[in-house]
C-alpha positions as CSV (number, residue, x, y, z in Angstrom):
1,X,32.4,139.3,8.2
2,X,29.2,138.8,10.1
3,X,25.4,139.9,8.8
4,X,23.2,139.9,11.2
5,X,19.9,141.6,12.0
6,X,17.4,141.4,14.5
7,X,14.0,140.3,13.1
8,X,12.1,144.1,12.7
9,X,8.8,144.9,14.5
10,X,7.0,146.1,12.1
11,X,5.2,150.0,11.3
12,X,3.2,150.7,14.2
13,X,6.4,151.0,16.5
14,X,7.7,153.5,14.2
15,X,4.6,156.0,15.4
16,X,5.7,155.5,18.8
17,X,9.5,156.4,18.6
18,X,10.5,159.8,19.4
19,X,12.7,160.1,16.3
20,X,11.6,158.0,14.1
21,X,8.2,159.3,13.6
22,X,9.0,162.8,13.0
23,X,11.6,162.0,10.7
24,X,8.6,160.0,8.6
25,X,6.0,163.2,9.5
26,X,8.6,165.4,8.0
27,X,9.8,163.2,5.1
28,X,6.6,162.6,4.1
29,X,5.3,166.3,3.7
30,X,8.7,167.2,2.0
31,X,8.4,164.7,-0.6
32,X,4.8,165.6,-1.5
33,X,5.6,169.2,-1.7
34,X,8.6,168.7,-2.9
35,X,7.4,166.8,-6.6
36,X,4.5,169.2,-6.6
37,X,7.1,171.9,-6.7
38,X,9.0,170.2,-8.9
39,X,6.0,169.6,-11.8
40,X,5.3,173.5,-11.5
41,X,8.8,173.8,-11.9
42,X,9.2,171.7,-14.8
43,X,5.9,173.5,-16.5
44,X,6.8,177.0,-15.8
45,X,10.2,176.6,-17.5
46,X,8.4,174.8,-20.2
47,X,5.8,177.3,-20.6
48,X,7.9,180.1,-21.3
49,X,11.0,178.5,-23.5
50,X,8.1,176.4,-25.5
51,X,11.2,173.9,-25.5
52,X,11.9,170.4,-23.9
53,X,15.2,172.2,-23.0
54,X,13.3,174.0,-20.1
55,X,12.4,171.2,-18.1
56,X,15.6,169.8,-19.1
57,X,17.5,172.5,-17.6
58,X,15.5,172.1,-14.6
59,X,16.5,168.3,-14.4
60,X,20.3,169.6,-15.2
61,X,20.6,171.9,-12.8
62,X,19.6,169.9,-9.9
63,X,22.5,167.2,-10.5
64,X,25.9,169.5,-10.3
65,X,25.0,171.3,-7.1
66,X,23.7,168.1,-5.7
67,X,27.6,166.2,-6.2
68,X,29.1,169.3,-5.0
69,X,27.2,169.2,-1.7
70,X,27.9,165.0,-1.8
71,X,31.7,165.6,-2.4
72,X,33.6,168.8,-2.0
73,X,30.9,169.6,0.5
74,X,30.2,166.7,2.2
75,X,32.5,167.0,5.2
76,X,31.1,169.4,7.0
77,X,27.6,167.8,7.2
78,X,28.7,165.6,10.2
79,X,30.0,168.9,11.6
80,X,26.7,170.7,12.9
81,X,24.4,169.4,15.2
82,X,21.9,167.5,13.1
83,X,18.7,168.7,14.1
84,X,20.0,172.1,13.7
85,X,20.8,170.8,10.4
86,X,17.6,169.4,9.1
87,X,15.6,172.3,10.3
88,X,18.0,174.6,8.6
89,X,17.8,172.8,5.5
90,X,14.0,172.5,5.3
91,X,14.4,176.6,6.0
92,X,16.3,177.3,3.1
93,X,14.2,175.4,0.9
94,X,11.7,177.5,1.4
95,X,13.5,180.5,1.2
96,X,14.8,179.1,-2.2
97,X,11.3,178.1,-3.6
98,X,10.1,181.5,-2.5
99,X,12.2,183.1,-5.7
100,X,10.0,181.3,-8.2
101,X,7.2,182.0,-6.6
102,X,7.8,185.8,-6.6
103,X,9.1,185.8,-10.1
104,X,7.6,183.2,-11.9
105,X,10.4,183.0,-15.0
106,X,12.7,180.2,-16.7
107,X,15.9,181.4,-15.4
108,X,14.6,182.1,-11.4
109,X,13.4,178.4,-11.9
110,X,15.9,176.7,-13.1
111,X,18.4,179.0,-10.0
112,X,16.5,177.5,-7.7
113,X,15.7,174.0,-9.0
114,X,19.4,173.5,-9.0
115,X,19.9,175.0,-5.1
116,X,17.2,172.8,-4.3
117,X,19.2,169.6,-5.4
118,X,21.9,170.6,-3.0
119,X,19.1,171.4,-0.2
120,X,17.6,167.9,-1.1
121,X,21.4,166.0,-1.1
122,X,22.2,167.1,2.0
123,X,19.0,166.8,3.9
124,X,19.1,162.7,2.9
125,X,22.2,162.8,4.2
126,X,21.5,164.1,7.5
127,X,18.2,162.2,7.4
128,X,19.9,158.8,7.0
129,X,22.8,159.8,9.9
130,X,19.9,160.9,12.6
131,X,18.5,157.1,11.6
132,X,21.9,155.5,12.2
133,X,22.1,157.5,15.4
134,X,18.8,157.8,17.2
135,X,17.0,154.7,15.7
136,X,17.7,151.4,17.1
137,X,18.5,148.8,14.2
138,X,15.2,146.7,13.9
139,X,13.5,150.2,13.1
140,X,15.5,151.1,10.7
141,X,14.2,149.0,7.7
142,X,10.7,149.8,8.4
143,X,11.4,153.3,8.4
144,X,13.4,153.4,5.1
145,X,10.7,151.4,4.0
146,X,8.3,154.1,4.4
147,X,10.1,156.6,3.6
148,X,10.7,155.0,0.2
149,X,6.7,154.9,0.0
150,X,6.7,158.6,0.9
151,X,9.2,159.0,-1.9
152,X,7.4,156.6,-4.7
153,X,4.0,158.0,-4.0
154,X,4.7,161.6,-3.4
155,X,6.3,161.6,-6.8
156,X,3.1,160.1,-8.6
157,X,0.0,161.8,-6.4
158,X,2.6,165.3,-5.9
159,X,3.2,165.3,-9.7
160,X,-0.2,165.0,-10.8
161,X,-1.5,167.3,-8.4
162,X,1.5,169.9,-9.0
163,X,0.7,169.6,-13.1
164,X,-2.9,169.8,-12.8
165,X,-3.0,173.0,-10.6
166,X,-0.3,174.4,-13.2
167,X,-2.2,173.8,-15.5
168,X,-5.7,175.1,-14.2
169,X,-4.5,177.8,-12.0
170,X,-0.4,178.6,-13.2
171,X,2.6,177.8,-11.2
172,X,2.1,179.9,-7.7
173,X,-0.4,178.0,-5.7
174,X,1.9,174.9,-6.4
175,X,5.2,176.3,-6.2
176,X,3.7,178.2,-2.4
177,X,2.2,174.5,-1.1
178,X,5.9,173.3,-1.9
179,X,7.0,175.9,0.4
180,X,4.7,175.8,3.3
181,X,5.8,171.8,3.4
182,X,9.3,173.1,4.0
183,X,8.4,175.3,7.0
184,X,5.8,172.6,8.5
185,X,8.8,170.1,8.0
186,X,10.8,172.6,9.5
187,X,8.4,172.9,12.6
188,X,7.6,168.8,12.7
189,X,11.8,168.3,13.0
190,X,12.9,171.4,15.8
191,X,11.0,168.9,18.0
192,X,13.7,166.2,17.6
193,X,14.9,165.1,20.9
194,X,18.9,167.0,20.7
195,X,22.0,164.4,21.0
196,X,23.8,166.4,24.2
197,X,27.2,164.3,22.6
198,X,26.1,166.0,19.2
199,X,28.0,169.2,17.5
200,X,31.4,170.4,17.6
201,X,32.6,167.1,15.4
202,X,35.8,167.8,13.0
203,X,35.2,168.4,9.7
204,X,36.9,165.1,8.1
205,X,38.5,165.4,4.4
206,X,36.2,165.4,1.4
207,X,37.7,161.5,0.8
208,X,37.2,159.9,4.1
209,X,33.4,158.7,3.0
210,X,35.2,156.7,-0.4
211,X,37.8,155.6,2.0
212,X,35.1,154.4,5.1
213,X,33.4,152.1,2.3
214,X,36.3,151.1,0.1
215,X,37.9,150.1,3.8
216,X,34.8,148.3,4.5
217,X,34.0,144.7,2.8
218,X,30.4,144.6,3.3
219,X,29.8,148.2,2.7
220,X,32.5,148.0,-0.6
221,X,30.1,144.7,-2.2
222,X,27.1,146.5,-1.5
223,X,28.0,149.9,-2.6
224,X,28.8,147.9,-5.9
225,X,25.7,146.1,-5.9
226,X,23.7,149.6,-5.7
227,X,25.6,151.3,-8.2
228,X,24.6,148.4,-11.0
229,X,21.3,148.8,-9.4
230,X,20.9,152.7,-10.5
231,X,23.0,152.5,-13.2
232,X,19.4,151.3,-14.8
233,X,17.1,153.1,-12.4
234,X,15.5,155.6,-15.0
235,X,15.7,152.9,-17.8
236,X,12.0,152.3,-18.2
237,X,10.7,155.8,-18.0
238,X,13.0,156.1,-20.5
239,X,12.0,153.6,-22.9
240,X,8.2,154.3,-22.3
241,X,7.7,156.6,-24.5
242,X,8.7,154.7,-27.5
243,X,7.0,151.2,-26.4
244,X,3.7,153.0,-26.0
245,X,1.3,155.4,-27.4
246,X,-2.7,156.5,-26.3
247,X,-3.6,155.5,-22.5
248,X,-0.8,153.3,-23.0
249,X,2.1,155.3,-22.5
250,X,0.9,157.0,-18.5
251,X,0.5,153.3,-17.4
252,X,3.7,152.6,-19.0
253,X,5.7,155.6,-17.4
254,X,4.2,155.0,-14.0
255,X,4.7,151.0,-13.8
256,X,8.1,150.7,-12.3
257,X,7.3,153.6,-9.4
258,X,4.2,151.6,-8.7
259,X,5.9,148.0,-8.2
260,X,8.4,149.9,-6.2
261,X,5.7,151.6,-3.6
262,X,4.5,148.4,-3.7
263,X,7.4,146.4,-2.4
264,X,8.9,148.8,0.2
265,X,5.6,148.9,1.6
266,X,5.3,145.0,1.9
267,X,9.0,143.9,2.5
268,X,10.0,147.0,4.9
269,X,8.2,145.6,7.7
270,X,9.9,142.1,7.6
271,X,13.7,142.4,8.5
272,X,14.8,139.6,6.2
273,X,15.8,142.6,3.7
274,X,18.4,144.0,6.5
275,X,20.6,141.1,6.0
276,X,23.2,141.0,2.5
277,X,21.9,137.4,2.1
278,X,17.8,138.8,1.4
279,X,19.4,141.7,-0.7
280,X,21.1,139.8,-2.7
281,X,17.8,137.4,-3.7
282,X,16.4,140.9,-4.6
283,X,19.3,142.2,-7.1
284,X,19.4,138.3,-8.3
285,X,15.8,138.9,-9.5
286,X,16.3,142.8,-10.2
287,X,18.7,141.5,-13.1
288,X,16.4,138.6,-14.4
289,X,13.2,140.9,-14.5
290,X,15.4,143.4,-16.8
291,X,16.2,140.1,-19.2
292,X,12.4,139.6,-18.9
293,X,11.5,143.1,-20.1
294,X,14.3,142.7,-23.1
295,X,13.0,139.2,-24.4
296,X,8.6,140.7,-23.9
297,X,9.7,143.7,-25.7
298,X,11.6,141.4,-28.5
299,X,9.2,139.2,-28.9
300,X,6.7,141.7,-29.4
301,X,5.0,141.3,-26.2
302,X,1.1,143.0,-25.6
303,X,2.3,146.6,-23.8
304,X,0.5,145.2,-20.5
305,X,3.1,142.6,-19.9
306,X,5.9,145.1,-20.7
307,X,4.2,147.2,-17.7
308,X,4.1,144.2,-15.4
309,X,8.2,143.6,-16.4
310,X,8.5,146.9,-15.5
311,X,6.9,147.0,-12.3
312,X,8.9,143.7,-11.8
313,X,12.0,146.1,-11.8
314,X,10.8,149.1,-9.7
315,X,10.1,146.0,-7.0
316,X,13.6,144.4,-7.7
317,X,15.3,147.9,-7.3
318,X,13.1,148.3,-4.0
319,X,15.7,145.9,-2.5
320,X,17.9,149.7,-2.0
321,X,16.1,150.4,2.0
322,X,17.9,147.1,2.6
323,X,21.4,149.0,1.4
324,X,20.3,151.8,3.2
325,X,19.7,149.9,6.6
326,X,23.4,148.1,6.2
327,X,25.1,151.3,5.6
328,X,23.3,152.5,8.8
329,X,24.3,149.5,10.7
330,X,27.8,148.8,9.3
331,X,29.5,152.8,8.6
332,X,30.5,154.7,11.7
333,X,28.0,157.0,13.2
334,X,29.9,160.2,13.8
335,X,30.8,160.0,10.0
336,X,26.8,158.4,8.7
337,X,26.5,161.9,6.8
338,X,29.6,162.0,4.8
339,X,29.2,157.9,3.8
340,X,25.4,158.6,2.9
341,X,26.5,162.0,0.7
342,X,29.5,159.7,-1.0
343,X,26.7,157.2,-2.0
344,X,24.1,159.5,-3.4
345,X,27.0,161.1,-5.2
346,X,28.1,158.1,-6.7
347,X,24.4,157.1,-7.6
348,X,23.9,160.9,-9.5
349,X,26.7,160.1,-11.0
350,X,26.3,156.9,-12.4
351,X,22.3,157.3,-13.1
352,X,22.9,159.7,-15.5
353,X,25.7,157.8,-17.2
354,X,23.9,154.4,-17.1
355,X,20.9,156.5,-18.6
356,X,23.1,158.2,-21.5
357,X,24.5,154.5,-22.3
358,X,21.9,152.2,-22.4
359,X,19.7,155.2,-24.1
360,X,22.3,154.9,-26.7
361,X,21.7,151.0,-27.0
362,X,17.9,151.3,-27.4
363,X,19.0,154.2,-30.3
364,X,21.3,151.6,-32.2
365,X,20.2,148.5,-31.3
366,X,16.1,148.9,-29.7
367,X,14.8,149.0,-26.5
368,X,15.1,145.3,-26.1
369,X,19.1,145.7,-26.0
370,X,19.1,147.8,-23.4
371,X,16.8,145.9,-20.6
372,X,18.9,142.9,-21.4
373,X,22.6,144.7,-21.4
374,X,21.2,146.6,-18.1
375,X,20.0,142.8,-16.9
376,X,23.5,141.4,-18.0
377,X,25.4,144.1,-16.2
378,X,23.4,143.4,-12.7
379,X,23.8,139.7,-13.1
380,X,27.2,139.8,-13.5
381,X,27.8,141.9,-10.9
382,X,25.4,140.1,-8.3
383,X,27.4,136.6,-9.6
384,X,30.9,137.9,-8.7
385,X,30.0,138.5,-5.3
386,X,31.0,136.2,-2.9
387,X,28.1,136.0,-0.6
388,X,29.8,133.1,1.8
389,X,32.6,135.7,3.0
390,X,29.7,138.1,4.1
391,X,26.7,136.3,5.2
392,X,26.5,134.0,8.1
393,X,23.3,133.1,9.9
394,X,21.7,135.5,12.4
């Protein structure tokens, strides 16, 4: 099995294509709205239980809707038209924040915080097929890149802003910004030029995305490759908390989104990351910067070098825009949807059980077992691939 990829051309094309730059108009002001939302969200339903179980609810609730969109679900979102898709989408996200925002209570939250994940499942979905569709290959990686930017820094800058106007002014003015983004996202995609070949597809079986990357060599070793990836994704907010204290602990919390922003912003515009062969240099040194954090944080390390591991991490798991841009180049395009929606199932799924496990290490054993048995499991995983069977020069 060949990889190849042409070399990318960088950002500034991406602003001149017809697609590709409203799909990164409209994913950006989603994303911002979208974690300002999400901290009113999380404070409302605070706020009135005066429990951590209200934002966990919150969290909860966006997860099963989410795999029932990715699974049972996910056939028919190759079915549709896709622009008519991703305005519809943006349309009923607003309609579903707008419940909140007329009655600001835990239970109207948490209703629409879980809808929301189903919106938000289905709308990457469709977002990534349009890409394989409408956006020539050496675009692609730039504009996953930035869109993983738009992601990264949306959630720091939309969660700060979303808490502090919370906090100053209650949950409304943030929960009706996170609504207007919908409808200008809404407006910024009906301009997408309309595929005449699009619409009228048949809905395939809830299976055929497992079956399109089980069948697929390339797409099978790195579907594995990204699973071990996010099976420690959330492993140092998690830890944070318990390796820091004072000023400490922000800097901490915020290190691994940070090196992440960081990386896609540098490495999307250079398409060595398309090919398996630069993907797998990244996971390689995604699993030794986890050992790294495990040995600092055994050692006894000063909290600032803990922060660098950590941003060491959010840059190694950057290397997922390159996983991304092979699905897009390697999965059929009439059926992009359903193989995106299998893969953010699987990574829901396997999050929060990589989460609950290795959070049960750092319980028995510290946090320094659990960076290096989440370091271990990528290393092993990245090792048993055989990278001569799937990489060839370009």
């Amino acid at each position: 099995m060949t990889d190849t990829a042409t070399p990318s051309p960088g950002y500034r094309a991406l602003f001149r294509h017809p697609v590709a730059a409203r799909l990164l108009t409209a994913r950006a002001i989603s994303e911002l709205g979208d974690f300002i939302g999400l901290a009113a969200l999380l404070l409302l339903a605070y706020d009135e239980t005066r429990s951590v179980l209200g934002p966990a609810a919150v969290y909860a609730a966006r997860m099963l809707p989410a795999l029932l969109v990715a699974t049972v679900f996910s056939g028919w979102l190759d079915v549709p038209a896709r622009r008519t898709m991703l305005v519809a989408l943006s349309l009923a996200g607003a309609a579903l924040i707008a419940v909140p925002v007329a009655v600001p209570r835990p239970l109207p939250a948490i209703l629409a915080a879980g809808l929301l994940g189903a919106v938000r499942a289905a709308y990457s979905s469709v977002h990534v097929a349009v890409t394989a569709e409408a956006v020539a290959p050496p675009l692609r990686l730039p504009l996953f890149g930035l869109s993983a930017f738009a992601n990264q820094s949306g959630q720091v800058v939309g969660l700060l802003a979303g808490a502090s106007m919370t906090v100053a002014l209650g949950p409304r003015l943030a929960l009706v910004i996170d609504l207007v983004s919908f409808l200008v996202a809404a407006v910024v995609l009906a301009g997408l030029p309309v595929n005449p070949q699009e619409g009228g597809r048949r809905r395939p079986p809830a299976t055929a995305g497992i079956r399109i990357i089980a069948g697929h060599p390339v797409l099978r070793v790195v579907a594995l490759l990204t699973l071990a990836t996010v099976l420690s994704g959330a492993l140092p907010e998690t830890l944070a908390p318990d390796l820091a204290g004072g000023g400490w602990r922000p800097v901490l919390l915020a290190a691994s989104s940070f090196g992440g922003a960081v990386f896609v912003l540098v490495v999307g515009s250079r398409g060595w990351l398309a090919r398996v062969s630069g993907q797998l240099v990244v996971v390689r040194a995604l699993g030794l910067a986890l050992l790294l954090a495990g040995l600092l944080v055994a050692v006894g390390a000063p909290v600032w070098a803990v922060a660098v591991a950590n941003a060491l991490i959010g840059a190694g798991a950057g290397w997922l825009i390159g996983a991304q841009a092979t699905f897009a180049r390697l999965a059929p395009r009439e059926r992009m949807g359903q193989v995106e929606a299998t893969m953010i199932a699987s990574n829901i799924m396997f999050s929060g059980v990589g989460i609950f496990l290795l959070g049960g290490t750092a319980a028995l054993f510290g946090p320094a077992a659990a960076y290096l048995a989440a370091g271990l499991v990528v290393l092993v995983v990245v090792l048993a691939t055989r990278a001569d069977r799937l990489v060839e020069p370009a």
